[in-house]
C-alpha positions as CSV (number, residue, x, y, z in Angstrom):
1,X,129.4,107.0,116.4
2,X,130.3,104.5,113.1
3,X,127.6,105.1,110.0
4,X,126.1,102.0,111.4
5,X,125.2,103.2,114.6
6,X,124.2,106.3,112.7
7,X,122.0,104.6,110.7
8,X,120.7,102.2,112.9
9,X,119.6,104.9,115.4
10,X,117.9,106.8,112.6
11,X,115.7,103.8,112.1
12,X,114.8,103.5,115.9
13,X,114.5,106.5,116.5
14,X,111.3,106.1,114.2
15,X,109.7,103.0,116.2
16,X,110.9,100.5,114.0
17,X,110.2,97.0,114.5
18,X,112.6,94.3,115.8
19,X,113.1,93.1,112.3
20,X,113.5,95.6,110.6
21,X,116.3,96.6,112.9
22,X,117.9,93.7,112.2
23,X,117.2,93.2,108.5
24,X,118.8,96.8,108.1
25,X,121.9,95.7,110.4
26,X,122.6,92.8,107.6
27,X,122.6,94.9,104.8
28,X,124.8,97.4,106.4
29,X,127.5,94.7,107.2
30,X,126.6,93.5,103.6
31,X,127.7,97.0,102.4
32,X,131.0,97.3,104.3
33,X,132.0,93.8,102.4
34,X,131.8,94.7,98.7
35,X,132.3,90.7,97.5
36,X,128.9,89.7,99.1
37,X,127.4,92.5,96.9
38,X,128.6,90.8,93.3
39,X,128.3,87.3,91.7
40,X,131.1,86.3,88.6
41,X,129.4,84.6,86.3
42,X,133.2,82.5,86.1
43,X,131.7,80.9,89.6
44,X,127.7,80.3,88.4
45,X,126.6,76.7,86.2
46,X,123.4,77.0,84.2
47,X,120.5,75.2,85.2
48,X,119.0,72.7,83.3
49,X,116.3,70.3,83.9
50,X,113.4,72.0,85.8
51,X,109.8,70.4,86.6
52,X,107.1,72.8,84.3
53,X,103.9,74.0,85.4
54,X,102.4,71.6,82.0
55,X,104.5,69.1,83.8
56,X,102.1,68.9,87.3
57,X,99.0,66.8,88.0
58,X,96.0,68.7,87.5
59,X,94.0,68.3,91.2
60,X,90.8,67.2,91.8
61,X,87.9,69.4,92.6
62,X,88.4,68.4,96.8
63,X,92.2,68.8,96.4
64,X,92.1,72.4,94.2
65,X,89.8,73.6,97.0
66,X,91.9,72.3,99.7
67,X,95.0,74.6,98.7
68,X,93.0,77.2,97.7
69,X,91.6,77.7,100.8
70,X,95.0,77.5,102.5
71,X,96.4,80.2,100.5
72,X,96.6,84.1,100.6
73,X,97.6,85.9,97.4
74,X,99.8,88.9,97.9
75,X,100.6,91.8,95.1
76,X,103.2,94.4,95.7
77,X,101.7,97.5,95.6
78,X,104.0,99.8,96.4
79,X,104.6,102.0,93.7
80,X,103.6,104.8,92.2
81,X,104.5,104.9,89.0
82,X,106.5,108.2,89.1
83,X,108.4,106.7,86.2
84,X,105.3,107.4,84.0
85,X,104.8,110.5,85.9
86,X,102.2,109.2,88.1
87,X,101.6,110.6,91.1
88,X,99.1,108.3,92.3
89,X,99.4,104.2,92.6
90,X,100.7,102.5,89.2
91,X,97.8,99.5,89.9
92,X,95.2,102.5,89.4
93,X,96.2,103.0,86.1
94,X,93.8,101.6,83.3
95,X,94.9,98.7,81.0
96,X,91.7,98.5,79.4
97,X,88.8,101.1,79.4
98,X,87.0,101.2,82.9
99,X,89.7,99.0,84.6
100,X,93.0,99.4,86.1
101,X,95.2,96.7,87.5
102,X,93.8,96.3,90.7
103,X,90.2,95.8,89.4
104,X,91.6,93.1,87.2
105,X,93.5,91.4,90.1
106,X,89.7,91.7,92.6
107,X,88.1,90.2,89.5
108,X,90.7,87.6,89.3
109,X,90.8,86.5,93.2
110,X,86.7,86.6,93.3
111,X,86.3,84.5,90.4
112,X,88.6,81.9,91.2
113,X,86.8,81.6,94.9
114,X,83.6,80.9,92.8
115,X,85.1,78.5,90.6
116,X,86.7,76.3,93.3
117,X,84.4,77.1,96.4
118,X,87.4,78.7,98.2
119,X,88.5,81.5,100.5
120,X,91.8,82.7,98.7
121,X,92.0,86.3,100.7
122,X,94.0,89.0,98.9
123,X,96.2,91.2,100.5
124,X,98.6,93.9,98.9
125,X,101.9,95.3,100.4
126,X,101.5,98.9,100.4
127,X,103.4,102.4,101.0
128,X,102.2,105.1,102.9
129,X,101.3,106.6,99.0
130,X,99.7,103.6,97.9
131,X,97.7,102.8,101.0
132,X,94.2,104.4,100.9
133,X,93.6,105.3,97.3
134,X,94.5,101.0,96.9
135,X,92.1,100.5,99.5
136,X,89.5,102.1,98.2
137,X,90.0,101.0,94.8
138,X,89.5,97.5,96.3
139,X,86.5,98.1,98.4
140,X,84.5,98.8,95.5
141,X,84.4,94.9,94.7
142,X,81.6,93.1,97.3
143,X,82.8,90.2,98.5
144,X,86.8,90.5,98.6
145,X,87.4,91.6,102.6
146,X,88.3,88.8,104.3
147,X,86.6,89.2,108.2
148,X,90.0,87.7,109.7
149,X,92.5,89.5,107.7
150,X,93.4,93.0,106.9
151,X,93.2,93.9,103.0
152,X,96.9,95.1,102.9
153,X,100.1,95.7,104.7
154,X,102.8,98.2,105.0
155,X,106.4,97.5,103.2
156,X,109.2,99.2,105.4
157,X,111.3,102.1,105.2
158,X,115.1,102.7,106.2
159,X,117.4,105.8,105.6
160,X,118.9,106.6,102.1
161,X,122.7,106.5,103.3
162,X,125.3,109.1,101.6
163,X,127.5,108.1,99.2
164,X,130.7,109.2,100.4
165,X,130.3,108.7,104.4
166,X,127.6,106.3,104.2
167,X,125.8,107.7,107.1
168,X,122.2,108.7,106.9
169,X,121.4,111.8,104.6
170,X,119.8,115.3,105.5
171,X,117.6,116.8,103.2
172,X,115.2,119.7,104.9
173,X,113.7,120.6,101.5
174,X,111.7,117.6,101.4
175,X,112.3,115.0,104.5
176,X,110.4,112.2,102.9
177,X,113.2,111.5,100.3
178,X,116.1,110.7,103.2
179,X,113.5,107.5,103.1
180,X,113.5,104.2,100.6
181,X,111.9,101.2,100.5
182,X,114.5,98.5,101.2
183,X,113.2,96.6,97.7
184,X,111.3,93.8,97.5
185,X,112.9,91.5,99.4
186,X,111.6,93.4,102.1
187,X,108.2,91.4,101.8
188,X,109.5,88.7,105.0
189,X,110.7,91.2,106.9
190,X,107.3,93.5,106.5
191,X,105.2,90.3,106.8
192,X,106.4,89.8,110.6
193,X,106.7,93.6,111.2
194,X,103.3,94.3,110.6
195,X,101.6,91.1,111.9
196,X,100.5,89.9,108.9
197,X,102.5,86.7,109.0
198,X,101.0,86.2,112.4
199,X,97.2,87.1,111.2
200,X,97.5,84.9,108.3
201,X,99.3,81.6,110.2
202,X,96.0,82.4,113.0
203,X,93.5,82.4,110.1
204,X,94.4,79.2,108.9
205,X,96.5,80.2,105.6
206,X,99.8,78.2,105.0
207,X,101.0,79.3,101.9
208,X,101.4,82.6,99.8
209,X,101.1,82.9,96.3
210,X,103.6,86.7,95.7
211,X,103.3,88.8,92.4
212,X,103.6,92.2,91.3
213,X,100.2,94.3,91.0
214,X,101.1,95.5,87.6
215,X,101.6,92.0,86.2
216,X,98.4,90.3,85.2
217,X,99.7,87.1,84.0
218,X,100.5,86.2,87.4
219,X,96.9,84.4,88.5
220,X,96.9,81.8,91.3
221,X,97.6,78.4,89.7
222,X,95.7,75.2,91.6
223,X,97.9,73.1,90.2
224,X,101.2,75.1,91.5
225,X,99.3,75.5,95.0
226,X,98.5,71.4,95.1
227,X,102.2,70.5,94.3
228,X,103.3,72.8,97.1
229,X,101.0,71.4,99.7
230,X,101.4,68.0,98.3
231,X,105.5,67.7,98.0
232,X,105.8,70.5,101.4
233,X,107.7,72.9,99.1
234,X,108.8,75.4,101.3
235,X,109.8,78.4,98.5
236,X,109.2,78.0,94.9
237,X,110.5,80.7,92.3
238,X,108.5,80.7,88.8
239,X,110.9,80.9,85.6
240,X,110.5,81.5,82.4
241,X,112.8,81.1,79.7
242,X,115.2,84.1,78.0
243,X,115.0,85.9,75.3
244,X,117.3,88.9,73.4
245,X,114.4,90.5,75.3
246,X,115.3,89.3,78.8
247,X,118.7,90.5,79.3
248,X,117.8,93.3,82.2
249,X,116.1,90.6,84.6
250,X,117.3,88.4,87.2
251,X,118.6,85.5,85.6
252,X,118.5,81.8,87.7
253,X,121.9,80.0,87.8
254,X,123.2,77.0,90.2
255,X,126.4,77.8,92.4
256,X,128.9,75.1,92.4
257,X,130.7,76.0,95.7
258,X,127.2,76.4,97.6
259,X,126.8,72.5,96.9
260,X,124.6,73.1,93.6
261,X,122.1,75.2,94.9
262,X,119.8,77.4,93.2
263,X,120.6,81.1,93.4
264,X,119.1,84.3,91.4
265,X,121.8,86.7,90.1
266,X,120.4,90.6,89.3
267,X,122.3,92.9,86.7
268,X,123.5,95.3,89.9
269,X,125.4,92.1,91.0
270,X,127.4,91.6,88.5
271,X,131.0,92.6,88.8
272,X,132.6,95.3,86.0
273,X,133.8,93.7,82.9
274,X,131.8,90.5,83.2
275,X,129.2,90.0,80.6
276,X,128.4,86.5,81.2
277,X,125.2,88.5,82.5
278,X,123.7,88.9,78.5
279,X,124.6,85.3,77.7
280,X,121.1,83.8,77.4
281,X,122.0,80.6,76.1
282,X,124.1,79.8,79.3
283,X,121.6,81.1,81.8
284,X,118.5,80.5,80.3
285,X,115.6,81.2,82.9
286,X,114.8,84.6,84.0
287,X,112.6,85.7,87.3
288,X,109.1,86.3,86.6
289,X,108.8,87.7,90.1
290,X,106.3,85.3,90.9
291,X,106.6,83.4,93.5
292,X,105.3,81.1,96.2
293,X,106.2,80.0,100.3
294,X,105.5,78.7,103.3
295,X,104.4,81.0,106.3
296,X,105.2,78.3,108.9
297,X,108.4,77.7,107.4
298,X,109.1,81.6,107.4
299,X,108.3,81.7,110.8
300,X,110.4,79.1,111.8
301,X,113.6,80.9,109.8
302,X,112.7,84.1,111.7
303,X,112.0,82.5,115.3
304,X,115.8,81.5,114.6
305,X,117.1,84.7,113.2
306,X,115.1,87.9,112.7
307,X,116.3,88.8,109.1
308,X,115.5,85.5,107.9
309,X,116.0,84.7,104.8
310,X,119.2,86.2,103.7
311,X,119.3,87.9,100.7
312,X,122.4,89.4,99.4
313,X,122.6,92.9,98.8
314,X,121.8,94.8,95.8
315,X,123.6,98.7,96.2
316,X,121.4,101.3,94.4
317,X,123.0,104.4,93.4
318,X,121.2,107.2,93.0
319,X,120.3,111.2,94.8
320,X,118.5,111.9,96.9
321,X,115.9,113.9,94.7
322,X,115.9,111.4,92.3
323,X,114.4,114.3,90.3
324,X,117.3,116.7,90.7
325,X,121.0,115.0,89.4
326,X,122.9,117.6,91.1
327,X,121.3,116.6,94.6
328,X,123.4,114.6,96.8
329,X,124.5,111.0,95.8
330,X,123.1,108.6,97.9
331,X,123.5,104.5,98.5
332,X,120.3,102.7,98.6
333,X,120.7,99.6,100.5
334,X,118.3,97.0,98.9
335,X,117.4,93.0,98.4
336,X,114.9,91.4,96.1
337,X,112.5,88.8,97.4
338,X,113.7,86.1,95.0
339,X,116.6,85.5,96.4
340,X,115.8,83.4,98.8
341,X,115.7,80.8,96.5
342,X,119.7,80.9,97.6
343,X,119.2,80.4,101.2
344,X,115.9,78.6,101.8
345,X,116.9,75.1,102.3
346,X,115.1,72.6,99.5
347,X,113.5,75.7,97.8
348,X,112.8,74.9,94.1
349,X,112.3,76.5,90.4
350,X,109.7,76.1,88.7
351,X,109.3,76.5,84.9
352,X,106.4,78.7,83.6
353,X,104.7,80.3,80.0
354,X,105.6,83.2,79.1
355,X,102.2,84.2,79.5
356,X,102.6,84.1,83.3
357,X,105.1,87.2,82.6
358,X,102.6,90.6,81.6
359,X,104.1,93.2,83.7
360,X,103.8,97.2,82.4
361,X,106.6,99.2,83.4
362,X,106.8,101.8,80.4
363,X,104.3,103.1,78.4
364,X,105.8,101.2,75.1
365,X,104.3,98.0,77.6
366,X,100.9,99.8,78.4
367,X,100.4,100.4,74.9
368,X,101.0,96.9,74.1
369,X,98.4,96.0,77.1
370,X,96.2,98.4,75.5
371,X,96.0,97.2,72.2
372,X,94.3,94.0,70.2
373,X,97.1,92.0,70.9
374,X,95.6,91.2,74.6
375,X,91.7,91.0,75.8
376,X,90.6,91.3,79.4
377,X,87.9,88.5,80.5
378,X,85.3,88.7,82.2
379,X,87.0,86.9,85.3
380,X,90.1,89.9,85.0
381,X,92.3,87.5,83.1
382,X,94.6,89.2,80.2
383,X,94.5,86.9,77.4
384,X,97.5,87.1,74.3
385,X,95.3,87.2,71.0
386,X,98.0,87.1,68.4
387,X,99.4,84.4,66.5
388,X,101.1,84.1,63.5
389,X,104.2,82.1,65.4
390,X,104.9,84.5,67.6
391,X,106.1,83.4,71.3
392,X,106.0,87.1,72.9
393,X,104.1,90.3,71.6
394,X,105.4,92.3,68.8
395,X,108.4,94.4,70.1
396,X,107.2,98.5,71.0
397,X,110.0,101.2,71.3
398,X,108.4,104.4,71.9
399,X,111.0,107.5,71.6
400,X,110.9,109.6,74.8
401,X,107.6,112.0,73.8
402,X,106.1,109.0,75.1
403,X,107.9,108.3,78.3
404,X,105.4,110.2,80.7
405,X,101.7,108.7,80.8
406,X,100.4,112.7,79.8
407,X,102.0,113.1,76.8
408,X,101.4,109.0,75.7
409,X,97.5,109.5,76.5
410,X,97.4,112.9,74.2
411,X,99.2,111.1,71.2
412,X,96.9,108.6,71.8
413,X,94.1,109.9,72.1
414,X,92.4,107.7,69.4
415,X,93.0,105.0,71.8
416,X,96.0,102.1,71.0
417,X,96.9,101.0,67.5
418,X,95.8,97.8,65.8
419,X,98.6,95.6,66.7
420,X,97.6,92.0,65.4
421,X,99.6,92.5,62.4
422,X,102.7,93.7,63.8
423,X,106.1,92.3,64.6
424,X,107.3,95.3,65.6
425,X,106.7,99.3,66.1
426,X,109.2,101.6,66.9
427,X,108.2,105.9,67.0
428,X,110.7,108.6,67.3
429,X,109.8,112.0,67.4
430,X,107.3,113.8,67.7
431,X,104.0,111.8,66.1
432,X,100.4,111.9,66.9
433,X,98.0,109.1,66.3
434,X,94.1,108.8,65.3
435,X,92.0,106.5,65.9
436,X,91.6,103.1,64.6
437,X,95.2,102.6,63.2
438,X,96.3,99.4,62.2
439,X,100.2,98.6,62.4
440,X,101.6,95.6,59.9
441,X,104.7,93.9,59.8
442,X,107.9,95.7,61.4
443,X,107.2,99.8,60.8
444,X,109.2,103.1,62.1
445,X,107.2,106.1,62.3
446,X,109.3,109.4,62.1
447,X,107.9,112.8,63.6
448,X,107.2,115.5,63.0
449,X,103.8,113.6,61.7
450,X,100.4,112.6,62.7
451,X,98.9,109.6,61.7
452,X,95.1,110.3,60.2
453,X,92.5,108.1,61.1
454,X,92.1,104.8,60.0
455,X,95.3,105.2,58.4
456,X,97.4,101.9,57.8
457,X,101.3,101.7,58.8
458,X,103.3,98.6,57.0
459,X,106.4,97.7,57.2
């Protein structure tokens, strides 16, 4: 048999839906056609001229409601967080004493129903890992289960393929890790697998607002939900504008030979030797991960073809213990769910604050979330506090002492710095904190050191 019968029949052989069979077929013809996998910048235009959030009608009180109650929000909740060196979900995670991520997000949802009088159910895309201990989390919070709908789905799984035969790899010490979540992008593709899509069209939503868990800038926005009901937006992607910060992230770009149309490039498609990818001033807008569709659209796209939408392939090298280098290098076969702004005819970007864009994916970002610079409302909102000028929170580099959530919580253990005053922080070594430290201006801190109580760090 080829590697793609290989790997096809590994997925079967595990019950796997329709789609998912055939979303996994794409991305292994994707594979065996490298040029699909890579965008030159020499063959991307920048985009200019977007409508802004500021820039839409505020709806009335009948209208807000109206969208509201014909939308579902979704968080990605996949993860968990063994970056950090979590072994639990990443949402679970505190960003201010007494409440993690996904207690922000129930307080979000349930105070915007009271607000505008509206259903707006919440739903998160799980893993098998994330599943019950997210569950549970949520069930504490009277008032969020939705009777019709289920409080979360299942993202899929396909095989980690070898690296030099591309078929499916073996690894008896630990069978879970021949698995991988397909990315993101798998969100269409697990909305039909597990019913969902179908649950939510039955119950009367239309549209989905989509946003990582960990990102608590990214709140359901009536005026965003009206303009999509009101101009039948089938696929909107919120932007935000670069800076020397942004030069990791997807970055938005139009495609000439495509007719125009809007398309998101990530760093892994970029081909060797082409660094148009850092030039912020040319491509200006970078993917908040935030964004919004239509279910009955979707539907339609799959009733026609099963992987619907296409997204091009993003290749993901790793091994298969991602914890062990020496393990055997593996190709996983991935897609990110923004994409689809390049196939989804009419889809649109939308331009967005910054504060939309609040993810935590390192500890230097918790302990930003952590400090003054933020407070957490009553209604789960995370509000910026600082001023001074800035447009973005002082910049925190944290030397790898930090990296995993153990260590950052014992040289912590004070709680966060004052960080009102800073413009930036950066800690190498091996430092401990106390409590009540206040950081001004741009300072280094050096270890071997700990920094006394109520101490004062300036730059």
């Amino acid at each position: 048999m080829s590697y793609v019968d290989d790997a096809l029949a590994a997925l079967t052989a595990r019950d796997a839906h329709p789609a998912e069979v055939e979303a996994f077929r794409r991305r292994l013809e994707q594979l065996a056609k490298p040029e699909s996998a890579v965008m030159p910048g020499d063959e991307l235009a920048p985009v200019d001229d977007l409508p802004t959030l500021d820039g839409l009608p505020e709806p009335d009180d009948a209208a807000a409601r109206d969208a509201l109650d014909r939308l579902a929000v979704i968080k990605l909740n996949g993860g968990l967080g063994t970056s950090m060196g979590l072994d639990e979900p990443k949402s679970l995670l505190e960003i201010k004493p007494g409440t993690s991520f996904l207690d922000a997000v129930a307080r979000q949802t349930l105070a915007l129903r009271e607000t505008h009088g509206a259903r707006l159910p919440l739903l998160l895309m799980d893993s098998e890992g994330t599943r019950e201990p997210s569950l549970a989390a949520l069930r504490r919070h009277p008032g969020l289960e939705d009777d019709e709908l289920p409080l979360d789905f299942l993202q899929g799984a396909e095989p980690k393929l070898r690296a030099d035969d591309w078929r499916p790899v073996s690894w008896p010490a630990d069978p879970r890790l021949e698995w991988c979540p397909p990315g993101h992008g798998d969100l269409y593709t697990a909305l039909a697998a597990s019913g969902a899509l179908e649950a939510l069209l039955a119950a009367g939503v239309r549209w989905c607002f989509v946003s990582n868990s960990d990102n608590l800038g990214a709140i359901p926005d009536v005026r965003i939900a009206a303009w999509m009901a009101a101009e039948e937006v089938p696929f909107a992607l919120e932007v935000a504008r670069r800076t020397p910060m942004d030069r990791k992230g997807g970055h938005l770009a139009s495609h000439p030979a495509r007719g125009g149309s809007l398309v998101l490039r990530e760093t892994a498609q970029v081909p060797e030797g082409d660094d148009s990818f850092q030039d912020i001033e040319r491509f200006g807008y970078f993917n908040t991960n935030n964004l919004w569709f239509d279910l009955e659209h979707l539907r339609a796209l799959q009733e026609a073809d099963p992987a619907a939408p296409y997204l091009p392939l993003i290749v993901n090298r790793k091994t298969v213990d991602p914890t062990d280098t020496s393990s055997t290098p593996v190709l996983q076969l991935e897609t990110a769910m923004g994409a689809a702004i390049g196939s989804v005819e009419g889809a649109r970007a939308l331009e967005v604050p910054r504060t939309r864009f609040a993810p935590v994916k390192t500890t230097d970002d918790l302990l930003v979330a952590r400090s003054d610079l933020y407070d957490l409302t009553e209604d789960g909102r995370m509000v910026p506090t600082w001023s001074g000028g800035f447009d973005r929170a002082p910049v925190v580099k944290l030397g790898g002492e930090f990296k995993l959530l153990g260590d950052f919580e014992r040289r912590f253990a004070g709680g966060a710095p004052s960080l009102a005053r800073a413009t930036a922080l950066t800690v190498e070594g091996d430092v401990t904190f106390g409590a009540d430290v206040t950081v001004e201006g741009d300072v280094t801190v050096e270890g071997p050191r700990h920094v006394d109580d109520g101490e004062t760090l300036r730059g």
